[in-house]
Steps between C-alpha positions, in 0.01 A plus 500: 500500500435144647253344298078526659424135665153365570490542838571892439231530224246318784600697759450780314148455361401359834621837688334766196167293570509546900627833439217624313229301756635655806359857303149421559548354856677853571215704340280246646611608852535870461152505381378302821672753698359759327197411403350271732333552851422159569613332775638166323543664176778740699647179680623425200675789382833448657579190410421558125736811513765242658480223289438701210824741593738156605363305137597824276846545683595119503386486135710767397796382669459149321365656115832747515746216632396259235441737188835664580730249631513722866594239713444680829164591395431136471670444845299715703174353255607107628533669816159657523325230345670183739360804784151460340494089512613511869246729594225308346579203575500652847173649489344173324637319782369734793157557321465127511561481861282802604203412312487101617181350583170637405221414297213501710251256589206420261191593657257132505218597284629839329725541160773772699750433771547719854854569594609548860878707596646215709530304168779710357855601613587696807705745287181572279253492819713801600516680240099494473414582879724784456338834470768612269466260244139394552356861393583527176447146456135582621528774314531319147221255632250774493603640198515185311098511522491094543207549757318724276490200231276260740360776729129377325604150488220299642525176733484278214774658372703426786417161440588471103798797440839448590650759699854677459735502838411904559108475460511141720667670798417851494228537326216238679518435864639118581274250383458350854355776655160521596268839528177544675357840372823588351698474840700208555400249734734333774849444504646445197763659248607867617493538109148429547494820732684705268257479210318778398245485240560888403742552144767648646562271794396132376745284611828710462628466867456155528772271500336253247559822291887509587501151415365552179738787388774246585337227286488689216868619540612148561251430137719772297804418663512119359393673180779739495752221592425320139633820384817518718595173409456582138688777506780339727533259227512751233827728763696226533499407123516847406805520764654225305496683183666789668783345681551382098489848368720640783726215403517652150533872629795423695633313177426787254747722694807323433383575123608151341299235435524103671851305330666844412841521680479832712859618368414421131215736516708778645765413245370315166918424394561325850390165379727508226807605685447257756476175279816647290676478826377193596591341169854605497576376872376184378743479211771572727396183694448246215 
């Protein structure tokens, strides 16, 4: 048997470790689609199940290659895992581009900012105004309870507490607008129209709101993209070490180690034979 390198021990470990994580990002997911009733809680049931289903299969593909010398098992593992760092470099790329711009605009006098839709990205301005995608968006903004956690806030609060993207734009009407006994006064904001002091209507149809459900994706999205390209990184060494082991694979099926004549393995006496002859057409010569 060809001798175990480095880059097949690595590989190795590396795989038994990812294997046993993608077992709690399975259970993880069956238990959210079990379990759970909540609208963003069930969101992300499905793509648990997939990654956690895609990790567990690649893993094993790449721990039974390397422990075992199965070279196709490590093909279809390089395979899968060059797959992997295409796609997300891919959907680093396009997240970048679909969640440009942003950030607000302070507010002159207050701590929070007030976000408006045509800051961001067509693509993402889309996705929000439609229906399909914007209900269980709202959906998740309700049942996050961020309103409920200034509901007794007082002016002065307002004026001293920081406020996240969700509460700024959907929970308070736009800072700009004026009231005169609690109906708004001229022309101004249609968000200013749409407010409605009553819990379960607030600011939820306004498009300040939209734009604050898109500034705190484009918020986790720069967050998760730390984590992409860490774990880029990590594929494409990890790749490395795997073209290495399926190097060694292929070599441990010929079944003789580097410097060892093929033909002297299969026969031990051919060496011998062959420099006898050797020797005596030499003597012949000289």
């Amino acid at each position: 048997m060809y001798p175990y390198r480095f880059s097949n021990v690595l590989i190795g470990y590396l795989n038994l470790g990812t294997l046993l994580a993608s077992i709690p990002i399975i259970g993880a997911g069956l238990w959210l689609a079990k379990g759970s009733t909540a609208t963003c809680s069930s969101i992300l049931q499905t793509p648990l199940l997939v990654i956690g289903f895609v990790v567990l299969l690649i893993s094993l593909a790449g721990f039974v290659g390397a422990c075992f010398h199965v070279a196709w098992a490590l093909w279809l593992y390089l395979v899968a895992i060059m797959i992997l760092i295409a796609f997300l470099l891919g959907i680093t790329a396009f997240g970048f581009a679909v969640t440009a711009g942003g950030g607000g605009t302070q507010i002159p006098g207050r701590p929070y900012r007030e976000y408006h839709i045509s800051d961001y990205s067509s693509w993402l301005q889309h996705h929000m105004q439609n229906m399909k995608y914007w209900k269980p968006a709202l959906a998740c903004v309700v049942g996050s309870k961020a309103c409920a956690k200034i509901e007794n806030w007082t002016p002065m609060d307002y004026l001293q507490h920081d406020l996240t993207p969700i509460q700024s734009g959907c929970c308070k009407p736009p800072t700009a607008c004026q009231y005169s006994g609690g109906m708004p006064v001229g022309a101004q904001d249609e968000d200013c129209y749409r407010w409605n002091n009553a819990a379960d209507i607030l600011c939820y149809q306004c498009n300040s709101c939209k734009a604050g459900v898109m500034e705190q994706i484009r918020q986790d999205w720069h967050k998760i993209s730390v984590l992409n390209v860490i774990v880029l990184v990590a594929l494409i060494c990890i790749c490395s070490c795997g073209c290495c082991a399926f190097r060694n694979a292929r070599r441990s099926l010929s079944e003789y180690p580097y410097g060892v004549n093929r033909m002297s393995k299969i026969n031990p006496r051919w060496d011998y034979y062959w420099g006898r002859w050797f020797r005596g057409r030499r003597e012949q010569f000289y």
